[in-house]
C-alpha positions in Angstrom: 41.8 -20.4 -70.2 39.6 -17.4 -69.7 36.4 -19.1 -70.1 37.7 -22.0 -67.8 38.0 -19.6 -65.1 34.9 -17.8 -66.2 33.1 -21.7 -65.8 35.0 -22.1 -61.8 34.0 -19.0 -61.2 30.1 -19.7 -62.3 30.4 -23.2 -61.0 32.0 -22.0 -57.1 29.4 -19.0 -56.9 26.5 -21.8 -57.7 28.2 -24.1 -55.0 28.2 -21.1 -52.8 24.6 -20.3 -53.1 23.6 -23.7 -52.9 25.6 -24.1 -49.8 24.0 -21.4 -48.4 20.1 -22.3 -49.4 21.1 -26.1 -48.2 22.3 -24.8 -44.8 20.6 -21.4 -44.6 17.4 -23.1 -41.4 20.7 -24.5 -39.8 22.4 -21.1 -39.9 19.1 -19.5 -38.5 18.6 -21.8 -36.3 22.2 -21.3 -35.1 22.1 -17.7 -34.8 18.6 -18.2 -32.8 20.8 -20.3 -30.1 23.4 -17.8 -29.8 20.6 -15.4 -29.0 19.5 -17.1 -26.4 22.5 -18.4 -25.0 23.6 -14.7 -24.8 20.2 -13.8 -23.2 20.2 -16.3 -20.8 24.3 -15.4 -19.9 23.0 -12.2 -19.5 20.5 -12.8 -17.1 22.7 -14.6 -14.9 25.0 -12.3 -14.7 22.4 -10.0 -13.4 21.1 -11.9 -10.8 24.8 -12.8 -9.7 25.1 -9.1 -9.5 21.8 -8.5 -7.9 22.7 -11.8 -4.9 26.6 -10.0 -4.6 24.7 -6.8 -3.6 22.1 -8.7 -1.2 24.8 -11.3 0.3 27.0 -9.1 2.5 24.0 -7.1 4.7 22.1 -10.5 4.6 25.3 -12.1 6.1 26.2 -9.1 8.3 22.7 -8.8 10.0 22.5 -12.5 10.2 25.6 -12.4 12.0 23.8 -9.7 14.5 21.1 -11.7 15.6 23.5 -14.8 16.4 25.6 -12.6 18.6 22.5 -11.1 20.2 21.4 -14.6 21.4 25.1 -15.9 21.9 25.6 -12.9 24.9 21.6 -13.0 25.6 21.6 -9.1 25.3 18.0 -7.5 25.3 16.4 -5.8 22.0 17.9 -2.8 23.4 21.4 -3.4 24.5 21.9 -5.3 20.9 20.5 -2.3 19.3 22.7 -0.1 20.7 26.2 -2.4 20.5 25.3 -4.6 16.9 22.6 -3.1 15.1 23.5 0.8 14.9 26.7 0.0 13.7 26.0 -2.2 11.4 23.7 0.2 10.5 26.3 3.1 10.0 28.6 0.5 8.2 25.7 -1.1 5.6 23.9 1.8 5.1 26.7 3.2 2.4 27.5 -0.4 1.0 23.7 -0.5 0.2 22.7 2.8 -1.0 26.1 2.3 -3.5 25.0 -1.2 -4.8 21.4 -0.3 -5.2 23.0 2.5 -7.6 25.4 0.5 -9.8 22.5 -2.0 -9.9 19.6 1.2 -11.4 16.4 0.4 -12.6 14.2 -1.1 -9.9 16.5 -0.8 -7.1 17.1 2.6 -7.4 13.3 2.4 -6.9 13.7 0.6 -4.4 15.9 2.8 -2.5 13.9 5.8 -2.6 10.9 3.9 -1.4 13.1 3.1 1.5 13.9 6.3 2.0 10.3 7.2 2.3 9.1 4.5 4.6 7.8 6.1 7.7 8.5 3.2 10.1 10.2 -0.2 9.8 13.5 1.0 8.6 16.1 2.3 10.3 17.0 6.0 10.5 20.7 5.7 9.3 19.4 3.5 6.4 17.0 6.1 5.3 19.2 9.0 5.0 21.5 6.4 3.1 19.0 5.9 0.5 18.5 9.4 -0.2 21.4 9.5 -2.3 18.8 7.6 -4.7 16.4 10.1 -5.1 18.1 11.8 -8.0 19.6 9.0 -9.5 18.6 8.0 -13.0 20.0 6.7 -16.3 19.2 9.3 -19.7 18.6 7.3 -22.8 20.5 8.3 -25.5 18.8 10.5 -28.8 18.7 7.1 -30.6 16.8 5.3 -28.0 14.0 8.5 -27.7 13.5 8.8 -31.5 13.1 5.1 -31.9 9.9 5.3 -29.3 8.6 8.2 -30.6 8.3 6.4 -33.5 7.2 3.6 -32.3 4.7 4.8 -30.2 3.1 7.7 -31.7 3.6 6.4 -35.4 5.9 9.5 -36.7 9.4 11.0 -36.4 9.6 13.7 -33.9 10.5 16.1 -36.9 6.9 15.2 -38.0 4.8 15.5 -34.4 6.4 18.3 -32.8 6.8 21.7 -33.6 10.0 21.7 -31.1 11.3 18.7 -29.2 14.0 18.7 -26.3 16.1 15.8 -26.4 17.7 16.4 -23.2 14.5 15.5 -20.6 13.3 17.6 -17.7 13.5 14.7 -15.5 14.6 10.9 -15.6 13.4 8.6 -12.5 13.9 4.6 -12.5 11.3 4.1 -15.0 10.8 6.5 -17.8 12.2 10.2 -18.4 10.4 13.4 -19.5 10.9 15.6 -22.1 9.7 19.5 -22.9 7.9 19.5 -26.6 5.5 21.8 -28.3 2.9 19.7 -30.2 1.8 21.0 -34.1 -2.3 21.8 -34.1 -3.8 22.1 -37.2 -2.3 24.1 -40.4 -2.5 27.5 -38.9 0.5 27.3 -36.7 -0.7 27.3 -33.1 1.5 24.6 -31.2 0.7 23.0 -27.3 3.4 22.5 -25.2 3.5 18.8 -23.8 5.4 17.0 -21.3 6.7 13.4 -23.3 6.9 10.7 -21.0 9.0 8.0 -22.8 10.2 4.6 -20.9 13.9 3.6 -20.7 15.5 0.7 -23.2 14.7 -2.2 -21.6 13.6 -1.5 -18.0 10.3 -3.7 -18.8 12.3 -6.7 -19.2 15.0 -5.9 -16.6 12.6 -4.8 -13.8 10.6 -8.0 -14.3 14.0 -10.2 -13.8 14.6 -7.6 -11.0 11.5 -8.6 -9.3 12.1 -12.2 -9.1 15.4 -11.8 -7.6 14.0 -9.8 -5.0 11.2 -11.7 -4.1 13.9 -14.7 -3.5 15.9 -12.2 -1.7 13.3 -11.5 0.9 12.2 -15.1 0.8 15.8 -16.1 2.5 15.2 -13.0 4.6 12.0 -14.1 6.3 13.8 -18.3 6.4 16.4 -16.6 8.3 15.1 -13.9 10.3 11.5 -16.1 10.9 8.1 -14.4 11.9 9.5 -10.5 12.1 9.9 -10.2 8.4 6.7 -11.1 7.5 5.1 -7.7 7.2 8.3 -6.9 5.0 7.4 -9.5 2.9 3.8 -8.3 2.8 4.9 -4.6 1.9 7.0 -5.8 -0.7 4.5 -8.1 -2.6 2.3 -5.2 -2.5 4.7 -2.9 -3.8 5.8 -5.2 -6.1 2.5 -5.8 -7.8 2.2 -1.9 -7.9 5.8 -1.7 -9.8 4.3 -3.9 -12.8 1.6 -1.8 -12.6 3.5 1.1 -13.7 5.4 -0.6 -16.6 1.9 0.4 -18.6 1.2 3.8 -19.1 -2.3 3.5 -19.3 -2.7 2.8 -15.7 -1.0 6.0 -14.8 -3.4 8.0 -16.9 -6.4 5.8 -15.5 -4.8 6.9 -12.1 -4.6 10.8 -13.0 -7.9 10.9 -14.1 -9.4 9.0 -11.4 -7.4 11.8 -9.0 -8.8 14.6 -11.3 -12.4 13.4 -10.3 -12.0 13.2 -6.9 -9.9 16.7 -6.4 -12.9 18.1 -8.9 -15.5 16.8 -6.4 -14.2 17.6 -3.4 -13.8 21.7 -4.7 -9.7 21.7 -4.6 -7.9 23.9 -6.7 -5.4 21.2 -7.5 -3.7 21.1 -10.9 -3.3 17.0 -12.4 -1.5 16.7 -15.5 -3.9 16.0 -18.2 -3.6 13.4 -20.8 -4.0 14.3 -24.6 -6.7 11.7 -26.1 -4.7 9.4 -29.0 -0.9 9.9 -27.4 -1.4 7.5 -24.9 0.5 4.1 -25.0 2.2 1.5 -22.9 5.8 2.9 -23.2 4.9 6.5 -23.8 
């Protein structure tokens, strides 16, 4: 009886395994669909999220203008009885939203903030609640790009290594390091820019959304929103711009130069040669 069990036993496990190699492109192929069923669920869900945010000032705004031509009121009467207060009351819903939303339109906020015209006041001082408001990746996340990007484990590159950063904006977050030199123990301290998890891929998605967003802006509000959407294709094409790291330190030397020709006394940050790359 023992060595009939010993045979089903033998006999289910080769079932098994031919079960599995029979089946094993379907079960890949499977897995591949969740993937990008999951992918594709996600990034619906954040652009339903990004459209919520964008949907109630569009509407309220919207509603402005209609009133403005309903009553006939001047630029300046509707300013004064639709627009201010709409102002006051959107300028909270927005700067909030733009927050729970992060990456890009945090960005975005602060480069409101910063506009010097076009905008209006009580929107500006709404966005400043922006300008210190970042995510910090977690010790997993910085190791893994470390590694990833410069080729070693911190343990390995650095003589010390803060995991806590100095700063985090929208983009990427900076950390305090000393780098080893040599074998005779002299150390450099460095400032390690490293990008977020995932901001690339978000910020790209982010960018589409908002392009369609202004799009219905300028439908809607006709030929005054065409600078808008001028300033924000421009920025735009600047934001993918900074995704790579490479143009920042093409940026910072091409500053250098011109501070070095001109005779300021102006320090730049300067790159170290070989620890450049496109996340770090």
């Amino acid at each position: 009886s023992s060595d009939l069990a010993g045979e089903a036993l033998a006999s289910s496990e080769l079932f098994l395994c031919f079960a599995v190699k029979e089946h094993y492109w379907t079960i890949l192929f499977g897995l591949l669909a969740l993937i990008r069923v999951l992918r594709a669920s996600w990034r619906l869900g954040r652009l339903l999220s990004v459209y919520s945010v964008a949907f109630v000032p569009i509407l309220v705004y919207w509603i402005c203008g209609r009133l403005q031509k309903w009553f006939g009121w001047s630029d300046a009467v509707a300013q004064e009885r639709l627009y201010d207060p709409a102002d006051s009351l959107m300028a909270p819903y927005i700067s909030k939203g733009l927050g729970v939303l992060g990456g890009l339109f945090v960005k975005v906020g602060q480069w409101i903030s910063n506009i010097a015209f076009g905008v209006p006041i009580k929107l500006q001082e709404g966005m400043k609640e922006l300008v210190d408001s970042a995510v910090i990746d977690d010790e997993a996340h910085v190791r893994q790009t470390v590694l990833e990007e410069f080729g070693g484990s911190i343990e390995d590159l650095f003589e010390e290594f803060s995991i806590k950063p100095l700063a985090s904006a929208s983009i990427a977050q900076v950390h305090s390091a000393y780098l080893k030199i040599g074998d005779g123990g002299e150390r450099r301290r460095v400032a390690v820019k490293l990008q977020h998890a995932g901001v690339e891929e978000l910020i790209l998605l982010d960018l589409k959304a908002l392009k369609q967003i202004v799009d219905l802006c300028c439908w809607l509000g006709g030929e005054k929103w065409n600078d808008v959407k001028r300033m924000i294709e421009s920025w735009s094409s600047e934001m993918v711009k900074e995704l790579d790291f490479a143009n920042e330190v093409k940026n910072l030397r091409e500053v250098r130069e011109g501070l070095e020709k001109a005779g300021l006394d102006v320090v730049v940050p300067r790159e170290l040669d070989g620890w450049v790359s496109r996340r770090a």
